[in-house]
mmCIF file of the N, C-alpha and C atoms, coordinates in Angstrom:
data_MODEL
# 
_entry.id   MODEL 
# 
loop_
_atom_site.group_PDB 
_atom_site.id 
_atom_site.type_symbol 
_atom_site.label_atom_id 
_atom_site.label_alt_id 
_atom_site.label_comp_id 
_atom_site.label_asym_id 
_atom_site.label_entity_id 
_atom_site.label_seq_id 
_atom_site.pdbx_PDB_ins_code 
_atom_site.Cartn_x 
_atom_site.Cartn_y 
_atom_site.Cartn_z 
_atom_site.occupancy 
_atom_site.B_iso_or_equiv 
_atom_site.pdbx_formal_charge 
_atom_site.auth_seq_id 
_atom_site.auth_comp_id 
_atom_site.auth_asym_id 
_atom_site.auth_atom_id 
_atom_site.pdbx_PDB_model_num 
ATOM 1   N N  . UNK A 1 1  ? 50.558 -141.973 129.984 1.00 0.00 ? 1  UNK A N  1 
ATOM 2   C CA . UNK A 1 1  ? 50.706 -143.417 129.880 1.00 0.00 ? 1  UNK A CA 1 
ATOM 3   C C  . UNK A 1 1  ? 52.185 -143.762 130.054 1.00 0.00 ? 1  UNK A C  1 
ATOM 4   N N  . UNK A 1 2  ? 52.590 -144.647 131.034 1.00 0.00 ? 2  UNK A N  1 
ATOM 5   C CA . UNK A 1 2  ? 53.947 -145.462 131.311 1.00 0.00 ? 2  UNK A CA 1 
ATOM 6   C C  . UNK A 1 2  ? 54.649 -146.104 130.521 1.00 0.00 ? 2  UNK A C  1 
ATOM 7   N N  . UNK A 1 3  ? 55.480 -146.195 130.280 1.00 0.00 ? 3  UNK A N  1 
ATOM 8   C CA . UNK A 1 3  ? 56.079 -147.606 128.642 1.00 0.00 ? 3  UNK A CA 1 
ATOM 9   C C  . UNK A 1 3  ? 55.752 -148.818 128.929 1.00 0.00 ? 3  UNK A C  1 
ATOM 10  N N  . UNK A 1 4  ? 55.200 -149.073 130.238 1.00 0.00 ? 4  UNK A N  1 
ATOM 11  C CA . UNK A 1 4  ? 55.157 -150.412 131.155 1.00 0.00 ? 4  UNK A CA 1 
ATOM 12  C C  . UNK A 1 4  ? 53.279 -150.838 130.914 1.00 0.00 ? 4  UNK A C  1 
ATOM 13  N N  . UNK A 1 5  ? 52.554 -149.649 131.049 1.00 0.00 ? 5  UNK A N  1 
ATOM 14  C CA . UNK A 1 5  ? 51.482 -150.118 130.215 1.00 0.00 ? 5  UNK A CA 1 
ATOM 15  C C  . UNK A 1 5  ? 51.085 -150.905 129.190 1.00 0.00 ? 5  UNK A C  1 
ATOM 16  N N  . UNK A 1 6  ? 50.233 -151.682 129.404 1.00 0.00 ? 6  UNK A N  1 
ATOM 17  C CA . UNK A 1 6  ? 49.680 -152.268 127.695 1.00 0.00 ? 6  UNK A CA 1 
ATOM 18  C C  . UNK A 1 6  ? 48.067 -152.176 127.335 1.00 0.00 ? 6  UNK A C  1 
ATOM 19  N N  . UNK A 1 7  ? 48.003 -151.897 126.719 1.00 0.00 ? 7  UNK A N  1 
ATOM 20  C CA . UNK A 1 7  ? 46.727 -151.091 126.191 1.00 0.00 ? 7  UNK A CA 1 
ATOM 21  C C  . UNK A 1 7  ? 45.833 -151.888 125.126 1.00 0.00 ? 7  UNK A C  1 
ATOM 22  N N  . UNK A 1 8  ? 45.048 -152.630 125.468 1.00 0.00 ? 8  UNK A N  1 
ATOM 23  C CA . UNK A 1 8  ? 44.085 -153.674 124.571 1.00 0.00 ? 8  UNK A CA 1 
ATOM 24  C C  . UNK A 1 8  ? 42.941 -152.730 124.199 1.00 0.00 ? 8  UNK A C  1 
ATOM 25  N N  . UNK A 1 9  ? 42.022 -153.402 123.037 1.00 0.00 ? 9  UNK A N  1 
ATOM 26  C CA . UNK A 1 9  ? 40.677 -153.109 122.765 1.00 0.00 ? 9  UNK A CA 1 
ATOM 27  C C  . UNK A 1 9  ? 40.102 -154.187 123.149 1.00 0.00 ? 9  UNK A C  1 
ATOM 28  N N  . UNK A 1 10 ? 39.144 -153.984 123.984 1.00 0.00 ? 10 UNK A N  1 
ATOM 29  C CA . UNK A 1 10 ? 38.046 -154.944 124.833 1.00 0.00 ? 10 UNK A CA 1 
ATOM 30  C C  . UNK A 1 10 ? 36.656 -154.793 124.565 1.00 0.00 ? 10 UNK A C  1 
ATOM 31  N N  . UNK A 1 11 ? 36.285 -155.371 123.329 1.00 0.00 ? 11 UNK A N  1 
ATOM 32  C CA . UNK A 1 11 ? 34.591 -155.288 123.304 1.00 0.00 ? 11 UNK A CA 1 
ATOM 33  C C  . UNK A 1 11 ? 34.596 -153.654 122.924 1.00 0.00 ? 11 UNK A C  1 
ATOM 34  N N  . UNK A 1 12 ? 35.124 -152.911 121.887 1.00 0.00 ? 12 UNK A N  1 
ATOM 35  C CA . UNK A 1 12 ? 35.168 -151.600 121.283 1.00 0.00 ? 12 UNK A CA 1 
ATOM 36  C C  . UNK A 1 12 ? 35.980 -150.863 122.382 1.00 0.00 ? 12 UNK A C  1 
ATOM 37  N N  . UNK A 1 13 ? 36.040 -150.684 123.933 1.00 0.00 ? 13 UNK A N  1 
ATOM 38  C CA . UNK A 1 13 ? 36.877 -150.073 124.472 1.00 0.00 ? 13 UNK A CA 1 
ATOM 39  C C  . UNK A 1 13 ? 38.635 -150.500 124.551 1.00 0.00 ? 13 UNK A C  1 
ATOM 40  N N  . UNK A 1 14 ? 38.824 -149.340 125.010 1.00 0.00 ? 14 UNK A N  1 
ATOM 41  C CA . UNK A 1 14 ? 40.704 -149.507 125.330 1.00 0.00 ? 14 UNK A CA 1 
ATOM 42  C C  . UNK A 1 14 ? 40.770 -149.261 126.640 1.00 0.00 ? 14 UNK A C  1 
ATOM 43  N N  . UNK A 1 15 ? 41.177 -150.421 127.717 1.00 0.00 ? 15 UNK A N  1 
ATOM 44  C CA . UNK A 1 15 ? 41.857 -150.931 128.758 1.00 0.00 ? 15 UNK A CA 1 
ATOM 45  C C  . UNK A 1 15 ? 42.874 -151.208 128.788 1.00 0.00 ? 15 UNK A C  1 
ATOM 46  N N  . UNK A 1 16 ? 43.360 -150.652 130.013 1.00 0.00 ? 16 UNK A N  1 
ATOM 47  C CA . UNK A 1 16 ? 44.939 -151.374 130.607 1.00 0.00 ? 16 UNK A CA 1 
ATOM 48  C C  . UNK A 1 16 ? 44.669 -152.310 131.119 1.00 0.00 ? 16 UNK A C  1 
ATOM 49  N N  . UNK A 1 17 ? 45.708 -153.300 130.248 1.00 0.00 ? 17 UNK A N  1 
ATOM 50  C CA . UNK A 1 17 ? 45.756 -155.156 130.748 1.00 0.00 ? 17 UNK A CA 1 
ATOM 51  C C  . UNK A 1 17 ? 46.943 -155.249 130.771 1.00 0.00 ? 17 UNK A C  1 
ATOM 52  N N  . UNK A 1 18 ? 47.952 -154.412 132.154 1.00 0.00 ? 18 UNK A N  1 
ATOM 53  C CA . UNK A 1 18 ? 49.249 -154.542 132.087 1.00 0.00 ? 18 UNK A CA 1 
ATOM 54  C C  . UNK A 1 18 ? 49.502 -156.173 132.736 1.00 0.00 ? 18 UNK A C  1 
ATOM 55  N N  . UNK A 1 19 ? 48.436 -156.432 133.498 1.00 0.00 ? 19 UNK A N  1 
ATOM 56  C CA . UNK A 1 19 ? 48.655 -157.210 134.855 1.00 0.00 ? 19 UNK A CA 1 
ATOM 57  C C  . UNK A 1 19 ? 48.334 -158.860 133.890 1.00 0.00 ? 19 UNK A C  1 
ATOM 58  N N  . UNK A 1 20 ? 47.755 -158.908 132.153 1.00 0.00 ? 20 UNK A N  1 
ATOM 59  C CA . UNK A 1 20 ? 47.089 -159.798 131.767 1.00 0.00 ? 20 UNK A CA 1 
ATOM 60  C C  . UNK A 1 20 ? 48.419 -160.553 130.362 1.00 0.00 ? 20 UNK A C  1 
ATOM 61  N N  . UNK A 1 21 ? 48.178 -161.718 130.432 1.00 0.00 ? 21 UNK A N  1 
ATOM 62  C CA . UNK A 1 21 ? 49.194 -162.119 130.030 1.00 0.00 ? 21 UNK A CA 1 
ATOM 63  C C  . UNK A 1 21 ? 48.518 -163.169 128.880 1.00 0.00 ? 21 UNK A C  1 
ATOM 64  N N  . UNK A 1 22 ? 47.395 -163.505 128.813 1.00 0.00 ? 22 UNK A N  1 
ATOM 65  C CA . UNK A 1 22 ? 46.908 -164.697 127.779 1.00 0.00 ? 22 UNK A CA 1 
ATOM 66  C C  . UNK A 1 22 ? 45.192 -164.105 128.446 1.00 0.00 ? 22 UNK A C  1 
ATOM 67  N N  . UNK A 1 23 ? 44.738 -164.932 127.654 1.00 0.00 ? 23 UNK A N  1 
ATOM 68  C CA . UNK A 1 23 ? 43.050 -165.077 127.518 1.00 0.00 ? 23 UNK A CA 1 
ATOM 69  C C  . UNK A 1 23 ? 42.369 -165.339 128.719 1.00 0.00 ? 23 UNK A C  1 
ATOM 70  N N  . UNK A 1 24 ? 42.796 -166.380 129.795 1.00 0.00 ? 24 UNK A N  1 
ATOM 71  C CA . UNK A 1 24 ? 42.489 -166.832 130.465 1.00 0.00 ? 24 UNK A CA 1 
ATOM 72  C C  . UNK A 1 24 ? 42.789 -165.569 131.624 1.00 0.00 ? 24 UNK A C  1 
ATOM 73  N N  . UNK A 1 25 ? 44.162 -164.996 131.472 1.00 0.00 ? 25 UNK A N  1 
ATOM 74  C CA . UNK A 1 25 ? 43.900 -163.979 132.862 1.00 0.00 ? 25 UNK A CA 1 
ATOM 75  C C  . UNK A 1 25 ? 43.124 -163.194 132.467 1.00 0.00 ? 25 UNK A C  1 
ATOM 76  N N  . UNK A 1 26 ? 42.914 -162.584 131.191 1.00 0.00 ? 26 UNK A N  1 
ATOM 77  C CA . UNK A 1 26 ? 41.721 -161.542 131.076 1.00 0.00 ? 26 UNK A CA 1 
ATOM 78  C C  . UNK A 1 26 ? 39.948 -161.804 131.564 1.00 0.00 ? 26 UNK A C  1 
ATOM 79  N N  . UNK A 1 27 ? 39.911 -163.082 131.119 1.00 0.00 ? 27 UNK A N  1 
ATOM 80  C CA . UNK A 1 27 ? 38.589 -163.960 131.765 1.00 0.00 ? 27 UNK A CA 1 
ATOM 81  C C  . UNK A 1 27 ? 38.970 -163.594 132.849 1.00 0.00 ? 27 UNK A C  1 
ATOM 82  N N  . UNK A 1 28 ? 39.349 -163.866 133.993 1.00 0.00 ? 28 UNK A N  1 
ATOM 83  C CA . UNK A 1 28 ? 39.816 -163.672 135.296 1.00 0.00 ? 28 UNK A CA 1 
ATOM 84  C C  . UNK A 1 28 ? 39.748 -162.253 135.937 1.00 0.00 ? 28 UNK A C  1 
ATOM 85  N N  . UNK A 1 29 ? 39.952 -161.627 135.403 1.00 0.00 ? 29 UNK A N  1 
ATOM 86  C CA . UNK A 1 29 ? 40.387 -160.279 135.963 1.00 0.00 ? 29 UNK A CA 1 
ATOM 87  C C  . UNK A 1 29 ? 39.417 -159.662 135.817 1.00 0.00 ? 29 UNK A C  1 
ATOM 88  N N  . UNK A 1 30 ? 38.402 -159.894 134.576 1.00 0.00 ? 30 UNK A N  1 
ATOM 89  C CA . UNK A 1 30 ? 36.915 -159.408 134.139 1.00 0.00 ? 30 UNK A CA 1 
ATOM 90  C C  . UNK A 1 30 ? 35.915 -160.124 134.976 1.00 0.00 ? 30 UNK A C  1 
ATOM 91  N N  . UNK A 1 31 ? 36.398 -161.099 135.966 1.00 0.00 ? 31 UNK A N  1 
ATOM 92  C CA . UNK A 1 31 ? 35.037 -161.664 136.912 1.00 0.00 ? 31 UNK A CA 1 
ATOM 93  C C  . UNK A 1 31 ? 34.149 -162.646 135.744 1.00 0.00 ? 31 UNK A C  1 
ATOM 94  N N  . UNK A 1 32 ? 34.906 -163.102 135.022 1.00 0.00 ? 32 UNK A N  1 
ATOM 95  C CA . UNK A 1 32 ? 33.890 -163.882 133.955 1.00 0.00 ? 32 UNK A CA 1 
ATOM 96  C C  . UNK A 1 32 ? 33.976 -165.084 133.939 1.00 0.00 ? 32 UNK A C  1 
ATOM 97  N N  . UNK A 1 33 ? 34.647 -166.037 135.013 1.00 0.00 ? 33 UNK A N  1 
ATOM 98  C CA . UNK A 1 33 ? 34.954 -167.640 134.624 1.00 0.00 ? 33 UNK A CA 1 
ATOM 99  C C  . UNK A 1 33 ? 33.730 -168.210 135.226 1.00 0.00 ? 33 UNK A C  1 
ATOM 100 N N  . UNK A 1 34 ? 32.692 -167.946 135.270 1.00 0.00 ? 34 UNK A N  1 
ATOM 101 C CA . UNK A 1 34 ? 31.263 -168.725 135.304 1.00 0.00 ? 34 UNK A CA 1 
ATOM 102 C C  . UNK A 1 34 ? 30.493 -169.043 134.804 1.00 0.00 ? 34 UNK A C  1 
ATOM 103 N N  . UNK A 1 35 ? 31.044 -168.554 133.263 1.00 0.00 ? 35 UNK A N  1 
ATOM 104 C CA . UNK A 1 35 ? 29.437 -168.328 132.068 1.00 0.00 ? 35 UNK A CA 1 
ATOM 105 C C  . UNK A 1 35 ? 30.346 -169.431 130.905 1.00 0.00 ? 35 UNK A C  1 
ATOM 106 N N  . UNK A 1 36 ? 29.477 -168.941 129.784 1.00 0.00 ? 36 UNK A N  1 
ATOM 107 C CA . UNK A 1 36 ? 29.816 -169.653 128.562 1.00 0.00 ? 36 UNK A CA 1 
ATOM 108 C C  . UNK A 1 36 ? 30.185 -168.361 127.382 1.00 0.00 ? 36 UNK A C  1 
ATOM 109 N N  . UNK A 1 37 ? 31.639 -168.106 126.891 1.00 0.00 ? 37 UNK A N  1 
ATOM 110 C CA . UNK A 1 37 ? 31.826 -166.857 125.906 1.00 0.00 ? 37 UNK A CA 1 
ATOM 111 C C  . UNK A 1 37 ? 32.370 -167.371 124.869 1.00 0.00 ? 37 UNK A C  1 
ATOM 112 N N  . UNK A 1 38 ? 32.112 -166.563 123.721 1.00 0.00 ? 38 UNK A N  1 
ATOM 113 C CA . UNK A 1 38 ? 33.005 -166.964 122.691 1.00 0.00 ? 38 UNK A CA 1 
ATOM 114 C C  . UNK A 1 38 ? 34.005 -165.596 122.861 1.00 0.00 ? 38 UNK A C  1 
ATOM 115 N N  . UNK A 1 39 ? 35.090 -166.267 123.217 1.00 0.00 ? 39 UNK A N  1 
ATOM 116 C CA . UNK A 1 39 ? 36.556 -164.827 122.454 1.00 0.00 ? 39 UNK A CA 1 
ATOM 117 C C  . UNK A 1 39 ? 37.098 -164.844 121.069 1.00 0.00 ? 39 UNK A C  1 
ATOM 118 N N  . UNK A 1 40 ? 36.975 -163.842 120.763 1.00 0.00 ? 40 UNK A N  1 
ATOM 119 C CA . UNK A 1 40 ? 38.323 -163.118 119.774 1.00 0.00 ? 40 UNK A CA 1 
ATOM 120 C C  . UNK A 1 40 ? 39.030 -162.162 119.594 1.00 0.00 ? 40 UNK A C  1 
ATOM 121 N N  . UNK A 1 41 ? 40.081 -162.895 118.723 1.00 0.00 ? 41 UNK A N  1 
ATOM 122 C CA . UNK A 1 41 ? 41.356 -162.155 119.437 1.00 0.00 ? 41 UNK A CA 1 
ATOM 123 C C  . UNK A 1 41 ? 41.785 -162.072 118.301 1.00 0.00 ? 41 UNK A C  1 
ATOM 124 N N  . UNK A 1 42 ? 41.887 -159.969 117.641 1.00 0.00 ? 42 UNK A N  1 
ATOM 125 C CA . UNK A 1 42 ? 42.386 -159.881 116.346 1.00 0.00 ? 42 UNK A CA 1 
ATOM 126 C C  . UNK A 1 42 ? 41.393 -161.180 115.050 1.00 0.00 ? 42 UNK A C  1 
ATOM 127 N N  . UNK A 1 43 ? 40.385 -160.694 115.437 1.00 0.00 ? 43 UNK A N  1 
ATOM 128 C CA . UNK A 1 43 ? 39.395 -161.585 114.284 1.00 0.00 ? 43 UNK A CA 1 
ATOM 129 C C  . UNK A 1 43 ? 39.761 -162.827 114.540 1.00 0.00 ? 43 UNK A C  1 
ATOM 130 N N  . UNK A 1 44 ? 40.192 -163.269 115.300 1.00 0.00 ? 44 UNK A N  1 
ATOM 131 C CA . UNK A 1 44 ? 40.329 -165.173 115.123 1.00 0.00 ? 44 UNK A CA 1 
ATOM 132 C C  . UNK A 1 44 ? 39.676 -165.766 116.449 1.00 0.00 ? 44 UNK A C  1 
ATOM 133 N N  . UNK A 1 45 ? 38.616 -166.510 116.270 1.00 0.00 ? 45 UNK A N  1 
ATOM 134 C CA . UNK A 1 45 ? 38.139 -167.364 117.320 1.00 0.00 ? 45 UNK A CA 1 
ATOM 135 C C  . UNK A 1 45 ? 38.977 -168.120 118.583 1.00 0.00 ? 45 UNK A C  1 
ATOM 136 N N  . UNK A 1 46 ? 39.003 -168.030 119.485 1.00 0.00 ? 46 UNK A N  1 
ATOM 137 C CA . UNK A 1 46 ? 40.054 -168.624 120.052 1.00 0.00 ? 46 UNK A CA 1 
ATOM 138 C C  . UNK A 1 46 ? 39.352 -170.005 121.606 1.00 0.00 ? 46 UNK A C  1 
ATOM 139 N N  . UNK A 1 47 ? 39.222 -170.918 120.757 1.00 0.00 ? 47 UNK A N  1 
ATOM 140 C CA . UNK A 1 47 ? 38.714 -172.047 121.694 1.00 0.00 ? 47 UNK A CA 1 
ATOM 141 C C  . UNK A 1 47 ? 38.994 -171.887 123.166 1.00 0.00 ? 47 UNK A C  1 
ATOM 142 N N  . UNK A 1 48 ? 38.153 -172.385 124.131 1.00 0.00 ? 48 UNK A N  1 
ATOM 143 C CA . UNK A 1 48 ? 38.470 -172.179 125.567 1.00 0.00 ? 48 UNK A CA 1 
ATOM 144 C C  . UNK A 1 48 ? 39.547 -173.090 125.525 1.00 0.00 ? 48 UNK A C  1 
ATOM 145 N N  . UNK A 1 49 ? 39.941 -174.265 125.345 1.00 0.00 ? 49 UNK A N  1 
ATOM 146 C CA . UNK A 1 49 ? 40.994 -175.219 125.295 1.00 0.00 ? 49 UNK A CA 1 
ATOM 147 C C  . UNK A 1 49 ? 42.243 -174.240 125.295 1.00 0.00 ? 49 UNK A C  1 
ATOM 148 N N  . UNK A 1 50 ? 42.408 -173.299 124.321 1.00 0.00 ? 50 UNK A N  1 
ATOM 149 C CA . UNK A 1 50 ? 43.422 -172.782 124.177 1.00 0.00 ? 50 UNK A CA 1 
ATOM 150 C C  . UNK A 1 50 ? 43.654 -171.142 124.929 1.00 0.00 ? 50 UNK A C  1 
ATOM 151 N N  . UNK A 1 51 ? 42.787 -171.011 125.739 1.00 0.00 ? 51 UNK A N  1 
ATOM 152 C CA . UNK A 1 51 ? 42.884 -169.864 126.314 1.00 0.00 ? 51 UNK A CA 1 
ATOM 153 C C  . UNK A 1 51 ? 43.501 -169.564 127.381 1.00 0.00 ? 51 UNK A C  1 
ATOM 154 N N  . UNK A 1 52 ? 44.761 -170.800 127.899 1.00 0.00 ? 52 UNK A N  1 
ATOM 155 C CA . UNK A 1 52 ? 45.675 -169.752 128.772 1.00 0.00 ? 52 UNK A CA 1 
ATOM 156 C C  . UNK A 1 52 ? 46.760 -170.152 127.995 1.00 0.00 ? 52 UNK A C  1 
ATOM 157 N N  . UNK A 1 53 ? 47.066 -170.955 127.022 1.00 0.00 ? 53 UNK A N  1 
ATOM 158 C CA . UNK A 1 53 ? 48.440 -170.563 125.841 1.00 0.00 ? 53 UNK A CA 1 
ATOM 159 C C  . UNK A 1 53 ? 48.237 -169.048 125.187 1.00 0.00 ? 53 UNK A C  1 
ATOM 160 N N  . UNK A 1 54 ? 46.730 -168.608 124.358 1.00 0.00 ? 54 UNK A N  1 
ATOM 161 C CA . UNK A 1 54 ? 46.930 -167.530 123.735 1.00 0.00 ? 54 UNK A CA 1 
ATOM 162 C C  . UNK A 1 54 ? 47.730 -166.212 124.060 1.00 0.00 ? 54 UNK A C  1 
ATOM 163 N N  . UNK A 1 55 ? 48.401 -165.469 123.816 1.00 0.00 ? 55 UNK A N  1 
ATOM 164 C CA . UNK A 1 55 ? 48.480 -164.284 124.505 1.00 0.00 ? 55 UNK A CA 1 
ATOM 165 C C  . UNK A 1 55 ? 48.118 -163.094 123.893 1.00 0.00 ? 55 UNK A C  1 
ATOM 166 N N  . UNK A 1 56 ? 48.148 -162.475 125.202 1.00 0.00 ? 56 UNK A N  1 
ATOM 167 C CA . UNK A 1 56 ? 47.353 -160.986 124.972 1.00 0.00 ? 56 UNK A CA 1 
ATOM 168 C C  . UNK A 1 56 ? 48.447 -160.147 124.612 1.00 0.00 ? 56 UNK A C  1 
ATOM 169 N N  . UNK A 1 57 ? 48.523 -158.826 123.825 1.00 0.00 ? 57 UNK A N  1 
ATOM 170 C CA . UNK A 1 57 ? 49.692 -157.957 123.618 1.00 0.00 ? 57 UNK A CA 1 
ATOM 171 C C  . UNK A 1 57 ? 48.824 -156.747 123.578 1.00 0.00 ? 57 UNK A C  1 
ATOM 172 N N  . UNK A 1 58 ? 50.001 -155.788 123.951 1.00 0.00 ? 58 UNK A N  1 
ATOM 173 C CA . UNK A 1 58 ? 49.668 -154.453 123.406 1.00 0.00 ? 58 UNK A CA 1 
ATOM 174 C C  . UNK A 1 58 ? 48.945 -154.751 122.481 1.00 0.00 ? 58 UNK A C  1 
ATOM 175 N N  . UNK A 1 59 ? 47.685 -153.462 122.257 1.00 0.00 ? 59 UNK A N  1 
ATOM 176 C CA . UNK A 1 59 ? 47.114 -153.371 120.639 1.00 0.00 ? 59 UNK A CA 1 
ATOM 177 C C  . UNK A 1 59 ? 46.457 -154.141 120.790 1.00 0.00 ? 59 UNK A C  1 
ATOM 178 N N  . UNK A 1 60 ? 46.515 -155.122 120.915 1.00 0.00 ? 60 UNK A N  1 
ATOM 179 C CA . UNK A 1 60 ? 45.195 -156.786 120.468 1.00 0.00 ? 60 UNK A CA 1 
ATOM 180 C C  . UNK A 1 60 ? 43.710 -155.917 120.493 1.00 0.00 ? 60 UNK A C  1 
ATOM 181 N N  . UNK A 1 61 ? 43.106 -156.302 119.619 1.00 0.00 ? 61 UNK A N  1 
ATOM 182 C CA . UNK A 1 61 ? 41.741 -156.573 119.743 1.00 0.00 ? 61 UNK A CA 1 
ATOM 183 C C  . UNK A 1 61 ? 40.962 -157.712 120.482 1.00 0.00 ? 61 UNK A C  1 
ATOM 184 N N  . UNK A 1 62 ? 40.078 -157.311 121.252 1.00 0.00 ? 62 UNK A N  1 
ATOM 185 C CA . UNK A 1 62 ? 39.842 -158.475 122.152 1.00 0.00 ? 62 UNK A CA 1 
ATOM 186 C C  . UNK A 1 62 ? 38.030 -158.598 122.397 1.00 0.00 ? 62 UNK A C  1 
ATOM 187 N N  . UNK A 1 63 ? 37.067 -159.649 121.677 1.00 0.00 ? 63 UNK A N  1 
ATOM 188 C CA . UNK A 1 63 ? 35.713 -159.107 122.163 1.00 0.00 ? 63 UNK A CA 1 
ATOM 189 C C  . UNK A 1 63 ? 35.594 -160.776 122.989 1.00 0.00 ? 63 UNK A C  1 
ATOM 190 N N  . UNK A 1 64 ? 34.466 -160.437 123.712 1.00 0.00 ? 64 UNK A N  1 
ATOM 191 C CA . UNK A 1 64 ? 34.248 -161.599 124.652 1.00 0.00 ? 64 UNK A CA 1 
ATOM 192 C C  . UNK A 1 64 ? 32.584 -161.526 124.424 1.00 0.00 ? 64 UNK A C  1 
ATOM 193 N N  . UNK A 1 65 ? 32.085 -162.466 123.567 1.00 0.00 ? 65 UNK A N  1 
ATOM 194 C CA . UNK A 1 65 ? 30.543 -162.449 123.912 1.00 0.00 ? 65 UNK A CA 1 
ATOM 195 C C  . UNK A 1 65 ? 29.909 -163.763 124.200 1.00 0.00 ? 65 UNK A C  1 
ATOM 196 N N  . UNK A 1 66 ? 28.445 -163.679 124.140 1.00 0.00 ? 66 UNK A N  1 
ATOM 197 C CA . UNK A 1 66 ? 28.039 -164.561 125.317 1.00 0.00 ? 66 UNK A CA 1 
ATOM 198 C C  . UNK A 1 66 ? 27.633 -165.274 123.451 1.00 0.00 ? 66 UNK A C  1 
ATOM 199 N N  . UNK A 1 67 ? 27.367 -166.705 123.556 1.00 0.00 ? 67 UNK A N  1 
ATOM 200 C CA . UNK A 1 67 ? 26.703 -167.576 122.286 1.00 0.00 ? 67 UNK A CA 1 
ATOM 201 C C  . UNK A 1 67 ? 25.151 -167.339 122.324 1.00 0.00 ? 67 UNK A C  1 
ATOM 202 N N  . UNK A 1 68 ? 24.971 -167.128 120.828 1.00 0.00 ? 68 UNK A N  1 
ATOM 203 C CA . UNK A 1 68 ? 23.243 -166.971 120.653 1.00 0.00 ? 68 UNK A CA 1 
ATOM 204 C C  . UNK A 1 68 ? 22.995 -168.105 120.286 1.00 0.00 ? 68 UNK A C  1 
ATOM 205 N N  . UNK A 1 69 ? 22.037 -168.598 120.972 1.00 0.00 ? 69 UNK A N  1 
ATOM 206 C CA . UNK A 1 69 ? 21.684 -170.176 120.183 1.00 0.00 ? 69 UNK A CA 1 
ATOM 207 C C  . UNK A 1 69 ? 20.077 -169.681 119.300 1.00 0.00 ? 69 UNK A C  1 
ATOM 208 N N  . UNK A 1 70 ? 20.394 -170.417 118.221 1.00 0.00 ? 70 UNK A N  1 
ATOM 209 C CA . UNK A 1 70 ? 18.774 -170.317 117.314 1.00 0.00 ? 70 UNK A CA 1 
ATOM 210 C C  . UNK A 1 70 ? 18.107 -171.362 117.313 1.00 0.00 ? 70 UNK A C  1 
ATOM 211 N N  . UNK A 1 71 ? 16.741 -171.183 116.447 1.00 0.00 ? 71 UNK A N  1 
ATOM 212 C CA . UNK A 1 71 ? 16.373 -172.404 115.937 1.00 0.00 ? 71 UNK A CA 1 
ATOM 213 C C  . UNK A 1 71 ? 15.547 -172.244 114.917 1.00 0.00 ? 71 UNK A C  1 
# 
């Protein structure tokens, strides 16, 4: 591994997201801006509104899932 690497947890795996800079490039880069997800990031919900301010870092925990609706 490079020092230039950065190394996230994505949905239980660890990926290099050297190229990812906030929420929104990770949506992006994962082929995912067509659906409806909830993210979190390090246990905290993170609204689509705010998903190309958030940023991604080394380490972060990161899950992306799809909403269960009930009734």
């Amino acid at each position: 591994m490079t020092s230039n690497q950065q190394v996230i947890e994505l949905n239980g795996e660890s990926i290099d997201a050297t190229d990812v800079s906030s929420v929104a490039d990770l949506i992006e880069q994962k082929n995912m801006t067509g659906g409806r997800f909830v993210v979190v990031v390090n246990d905290e919900v993170v609204p689509k509104s705010s998903w190309a301010q958030t940023s991604i870092n080394a380490g972060d925990k990161v899950d992306i899932m799809s909403p269960i609706s009930g009734g």
